[in-house]
N, C-alpha and C positions, 0 to 999 in steps of 0.2 A: 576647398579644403577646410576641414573645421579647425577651427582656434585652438591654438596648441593649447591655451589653458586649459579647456574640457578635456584635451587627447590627456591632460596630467588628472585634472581633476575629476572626471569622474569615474576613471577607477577605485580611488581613495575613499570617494562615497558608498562603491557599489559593496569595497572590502570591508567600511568600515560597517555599514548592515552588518554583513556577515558576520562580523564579530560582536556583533553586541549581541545578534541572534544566536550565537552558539554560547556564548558568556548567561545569556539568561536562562539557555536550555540545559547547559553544564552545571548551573545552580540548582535547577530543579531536579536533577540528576540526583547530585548530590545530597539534597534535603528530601528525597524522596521519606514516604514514610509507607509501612506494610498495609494494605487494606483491611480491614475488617470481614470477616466470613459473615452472611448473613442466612437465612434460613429459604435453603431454594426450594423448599417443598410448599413453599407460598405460593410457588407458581406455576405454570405448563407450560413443559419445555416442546418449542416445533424446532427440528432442524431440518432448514432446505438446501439442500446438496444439487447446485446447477450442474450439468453433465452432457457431453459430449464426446463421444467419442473414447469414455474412459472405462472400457471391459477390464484393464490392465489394476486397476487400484480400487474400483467404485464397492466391489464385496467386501474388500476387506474392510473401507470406510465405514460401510453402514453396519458390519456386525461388530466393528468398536463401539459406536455410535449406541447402539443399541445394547450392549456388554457395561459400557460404561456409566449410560444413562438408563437404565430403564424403565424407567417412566417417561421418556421422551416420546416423542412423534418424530419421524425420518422421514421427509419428502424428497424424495429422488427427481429431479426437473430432467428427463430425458429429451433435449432440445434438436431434435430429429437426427440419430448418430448414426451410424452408415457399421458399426459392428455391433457387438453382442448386447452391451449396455442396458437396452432396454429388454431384453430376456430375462439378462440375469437381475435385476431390480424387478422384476415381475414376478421371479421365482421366488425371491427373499420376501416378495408381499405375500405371497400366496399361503406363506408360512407364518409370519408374522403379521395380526392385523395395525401393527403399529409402523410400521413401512408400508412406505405409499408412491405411488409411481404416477406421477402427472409427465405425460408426451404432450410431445411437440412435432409439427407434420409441417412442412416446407408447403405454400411460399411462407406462412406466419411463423418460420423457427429460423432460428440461425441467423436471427437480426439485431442480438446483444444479449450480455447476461443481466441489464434490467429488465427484458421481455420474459428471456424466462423465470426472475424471481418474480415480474409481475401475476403469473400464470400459476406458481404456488402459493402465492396470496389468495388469489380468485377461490382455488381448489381449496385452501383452507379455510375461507368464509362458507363453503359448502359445506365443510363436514363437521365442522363448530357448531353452531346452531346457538341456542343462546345461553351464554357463557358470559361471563368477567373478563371483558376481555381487556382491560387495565392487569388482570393478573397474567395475559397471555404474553411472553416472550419469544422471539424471533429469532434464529442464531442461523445464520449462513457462513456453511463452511465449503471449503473446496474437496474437491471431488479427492482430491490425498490429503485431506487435511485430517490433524488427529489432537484435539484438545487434551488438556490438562483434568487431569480428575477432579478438581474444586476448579474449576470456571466456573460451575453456577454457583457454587456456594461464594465463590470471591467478588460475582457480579451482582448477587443478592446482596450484599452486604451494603450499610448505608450511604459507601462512597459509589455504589451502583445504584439498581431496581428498589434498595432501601427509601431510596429519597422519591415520592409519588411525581416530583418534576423531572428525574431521570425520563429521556425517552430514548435514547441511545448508549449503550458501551462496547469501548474495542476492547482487546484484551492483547498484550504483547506474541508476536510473531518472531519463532524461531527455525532456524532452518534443521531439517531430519537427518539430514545425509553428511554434516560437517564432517565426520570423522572418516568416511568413506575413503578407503584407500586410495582406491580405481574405478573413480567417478564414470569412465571410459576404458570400459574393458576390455576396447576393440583397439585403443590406442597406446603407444609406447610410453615410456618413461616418465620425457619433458612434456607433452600433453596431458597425462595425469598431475604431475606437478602443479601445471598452470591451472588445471580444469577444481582443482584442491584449495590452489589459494583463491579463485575465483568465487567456488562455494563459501568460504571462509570469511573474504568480504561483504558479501551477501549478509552472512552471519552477523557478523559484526556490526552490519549498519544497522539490521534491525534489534537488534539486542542493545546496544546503545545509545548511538544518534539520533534514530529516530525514535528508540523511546525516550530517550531525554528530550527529543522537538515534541511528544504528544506529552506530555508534563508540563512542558512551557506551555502548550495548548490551554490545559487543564486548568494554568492559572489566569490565561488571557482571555477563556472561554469559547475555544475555538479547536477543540480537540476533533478530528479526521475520524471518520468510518473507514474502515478499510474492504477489502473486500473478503476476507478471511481472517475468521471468529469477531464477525461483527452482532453486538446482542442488540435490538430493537424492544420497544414494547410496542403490542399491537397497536394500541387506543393511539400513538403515535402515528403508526403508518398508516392506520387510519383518518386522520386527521390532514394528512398530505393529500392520501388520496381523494378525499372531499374537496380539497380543492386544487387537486392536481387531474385527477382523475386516474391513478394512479403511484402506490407511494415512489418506486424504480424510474427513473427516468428513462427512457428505448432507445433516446438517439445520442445519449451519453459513452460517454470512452471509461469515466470514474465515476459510475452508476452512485458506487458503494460513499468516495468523499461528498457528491452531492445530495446524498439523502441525509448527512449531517448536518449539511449546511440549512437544505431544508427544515431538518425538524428545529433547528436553531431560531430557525425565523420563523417559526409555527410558535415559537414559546418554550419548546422543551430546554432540557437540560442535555449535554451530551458530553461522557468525561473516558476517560480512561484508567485503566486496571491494571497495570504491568504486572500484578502479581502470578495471574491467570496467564495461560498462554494456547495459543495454536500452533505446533508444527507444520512446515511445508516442506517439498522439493525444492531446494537452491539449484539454480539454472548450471550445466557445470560448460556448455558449451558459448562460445562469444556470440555467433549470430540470433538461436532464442534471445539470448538473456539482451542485447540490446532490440529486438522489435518487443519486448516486452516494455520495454524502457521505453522507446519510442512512443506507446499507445499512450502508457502514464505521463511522458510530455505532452502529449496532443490533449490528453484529457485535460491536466492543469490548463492548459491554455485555455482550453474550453470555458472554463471555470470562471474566467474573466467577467465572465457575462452576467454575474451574481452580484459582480463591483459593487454597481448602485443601489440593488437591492440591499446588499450587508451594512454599506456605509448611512443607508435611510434606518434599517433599523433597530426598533427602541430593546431591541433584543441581544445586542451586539453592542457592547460595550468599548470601548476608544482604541484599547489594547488589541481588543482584540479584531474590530476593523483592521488595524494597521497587520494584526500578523496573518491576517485572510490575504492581504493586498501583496505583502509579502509573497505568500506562497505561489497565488496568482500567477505572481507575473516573475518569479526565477524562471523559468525558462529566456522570458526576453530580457532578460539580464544575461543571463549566458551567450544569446544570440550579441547582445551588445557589446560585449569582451571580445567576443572573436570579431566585431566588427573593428574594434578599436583597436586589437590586437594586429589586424590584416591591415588599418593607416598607418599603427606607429611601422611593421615591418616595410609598406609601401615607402615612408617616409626617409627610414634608414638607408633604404636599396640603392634609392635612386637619387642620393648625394643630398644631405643638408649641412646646413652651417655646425661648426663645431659646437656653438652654443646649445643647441636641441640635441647633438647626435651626444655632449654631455651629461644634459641632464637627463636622455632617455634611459640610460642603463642603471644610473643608479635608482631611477623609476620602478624600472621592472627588477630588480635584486630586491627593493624593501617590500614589493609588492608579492613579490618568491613568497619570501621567509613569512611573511604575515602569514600568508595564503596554508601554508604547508601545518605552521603551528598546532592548530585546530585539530585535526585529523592527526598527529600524532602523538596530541594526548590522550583520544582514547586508546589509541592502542593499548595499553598499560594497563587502561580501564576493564577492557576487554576482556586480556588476559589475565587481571588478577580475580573478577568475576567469572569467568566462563569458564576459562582454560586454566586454572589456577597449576597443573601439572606441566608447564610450559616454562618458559624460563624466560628473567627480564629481559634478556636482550628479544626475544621472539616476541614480545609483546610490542617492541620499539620498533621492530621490522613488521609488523602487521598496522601499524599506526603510519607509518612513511606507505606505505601499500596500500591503505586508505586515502593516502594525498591522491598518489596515481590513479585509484581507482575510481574517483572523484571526477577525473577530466570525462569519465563518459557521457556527465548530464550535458556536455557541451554537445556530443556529439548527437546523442537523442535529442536535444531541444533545437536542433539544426534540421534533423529529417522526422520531427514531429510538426514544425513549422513549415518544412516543403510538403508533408502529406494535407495538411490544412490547406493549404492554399491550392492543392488541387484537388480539392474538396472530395477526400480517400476518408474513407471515416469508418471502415469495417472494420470487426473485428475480428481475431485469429486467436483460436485458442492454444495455446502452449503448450507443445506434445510433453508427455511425462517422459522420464528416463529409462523406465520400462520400457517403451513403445520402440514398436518399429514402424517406418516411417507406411505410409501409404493409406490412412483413414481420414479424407477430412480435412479442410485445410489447417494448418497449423502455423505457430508463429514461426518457422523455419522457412513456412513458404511464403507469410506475409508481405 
């Protein structure tokens, strides 16, 4: 039995993290300041658009893409898709010499989406030839993904591509479909409901929390790639790939966070842009939306493995070792709650002295209210930014909805940790809401 001191004290440690993490990222939130536009005609724009499986959205993608940008390049990665995909990105090439359609053909497809951004790297060192390519930019977006008409001009700007040490920027991620009445058009009432506020959360995290954690990033020098409206500069991924041999990692789950960390420790700079954004599909059903969760704990975990290298080096500064190490390792901090969580209930069950069965509950009430705090002050944040048409008390019921909605890292970090261990490491791409079910494995069947 472990020492009832640890069973008190090391939740205290694990909460009191958490708050200082969220206290540093709520300050950065709040001192937030607007980016600078800079002039993105400095540069050439490539967008690679990884794709599978996605006849349902991928046209309309690339003729925003192409409407919005026009001077851009559009790489279409068509990673061996089993419907139309790679027709219809064939016909828009055929039209357009600025759409470009690199396939992918099994056994070498459908082994991760670093394989196939490594494969529109390859094809764009083809058709480049010789160029500046310190002026060339990178943007991978998803296959429904639909940026913000100044991303490049907000990512050119000196807090981006302005600065020649920049080799990476994200740009803030919102969900498309918030507003959607009947996420689920096939189901009744209290399903639409749930499936609303589920998108809604979605929303919220990434419009908030997690911008305000890539802020905190920004100051501790440890700001994430994501995997959508992520901008690279080339001379960087070139610079990985010299000594990677590739800039994507292939047998990675968070291809997209560890080519941050890479170019970090290559020397570059890597920051973040909230002003910019990319819209997505918010997951509106439980089972997607947790095997999606699932890959990104198993990724983090993976992530681990960077420990030494980040903490050796001279490129990673103290801050921000510690909030890599952080990130790292939330998942086994979650798996440790519930571990500690399943002694102290062991504990309770099966009869202890009054003295522990006392001090345990006032343990877990102060450990409640801390816990909950956090999450419902964005709410408010939320709603007076995004939803401003909403009303206070609905911002304090989306803030307590965010405590709730909180307990699934526990759940993903428990069957991203059982998929590890039986060394499950594939991945499943995420049917869109469009879709009807039957192309391809997807994360409903993961």
């Amino acid at each position: 039995m472990l020492p009832e001191f640890f069973l008190y004290l090391f939740p205290f440690l694990l909460l009191g993290g958490f708050l200082l993490y969220w206290a540093g990222s709520r300050r950065a939130y709040a001192r937030r300041a607007p980016a600078v536009e800079g002039d993105s005609s400095r540069f050439d724009w490539h967008f690679f658009v990884p794709c599978r499986d996605e006849e349902a959205v991928i046209a309309t993608t690339v003729a925003r893409l192409r409407t919005d940008f026009p001077g851009s390049h559009v790489w279409v990665i068509d990673d061996a898709s089993d419907d139309r995909t790679g027709a219809i990105v064939s016909a828009l090439a055929a039209e357009d010499t600025y759409v470009r359609l690199v396939s992918r053909h099994r056994p070498d497809a459908r082994i991760g989406k670093g394989a196939a951004l490594n494969a529109a790297y390859e094809a764009m060192n083809t058709h480049l030839g010789e160029v500046d390519r310190s002026s060339v930019v990178v943007c991978v977006v998803d296959a429904d993904g639909q940026l913000s008409a100044d991303a490049p001009a907000r990512v050119s700007g000196p807090d981006g591509f302005g600065d020649p040490e920049t080799g990476g920027v994200q740009i803030g991620v919102r969900m498309r479909n918030v507003d959607d009445e009947r996420p689920l058009p096939d189901r009744g009432k209290v399903a639409n409901a749930y499936a609303r506020l589920l998108i809604r959360m979605q929303d919220a995290e990434f419009a908030v929390s997690n911008t305000a954690m890539q802020l905190l990033r920004r100051r501790t020098g440890s700001v994430g790639l994501g995997g959508n409206g992520q901008f690279t500069r080339l001379t960087a991924l070139d610079r990985i790939a010299a000594a990677e041999r590739r800039p994507w990692k292939q047998d990675a789950l968070l291809e997209d966070y560890e080519l941050g960390m890479q170019m970090r420790l290559a020397g570059y700079r890597v920051t973040h842009v909230p002003d910019a954004w990319v819209t997505q599909e918010a997951l509106p059903r439980t089972r997607r939306f947790l095997t999606q969760r699932t890959r990104w704990a198993q990724g983090n975990i993976q992530c681990v493995r960077y420990a030494g290298r980040i903490i050796g080096s001279r490129h990673y500064r103290a801050r921000g070792v510690l909030e890599s190490l952080y990130t790292f390792f939330q998942p086994i901090a979650h798996l440790t709650v519930l571990a500690l969580t399943a002694v102290l209930v062991f504990i309770l069950i099966t009869g202890v002295t009054g003295a522990v069965l006392f001090a345990a509950w006032p343990l877990a009430l102060a450990l409640g209210i801390l816990s909950i705090v956090p999450f419902v002050l964005w709410g408010p944040v939320y709603r007076k930014e995004f939803a401003p048409d909403r009303s206070r008390l609905t911002g304090v019921v989306w803030g307590i909805t965010l405590w709730l909605y909180a307990y699934h890292l526990f759940i993903v970090s428990a069957r991203g940790s059982v998929r590890l261990l039986r060394g499950k490491t594939g991945w499943a791409k995420t049917r869109r809401n469009a879709e009807t079910a039957g192309t391809g494995p997807t994360a409903t069947e993961a």
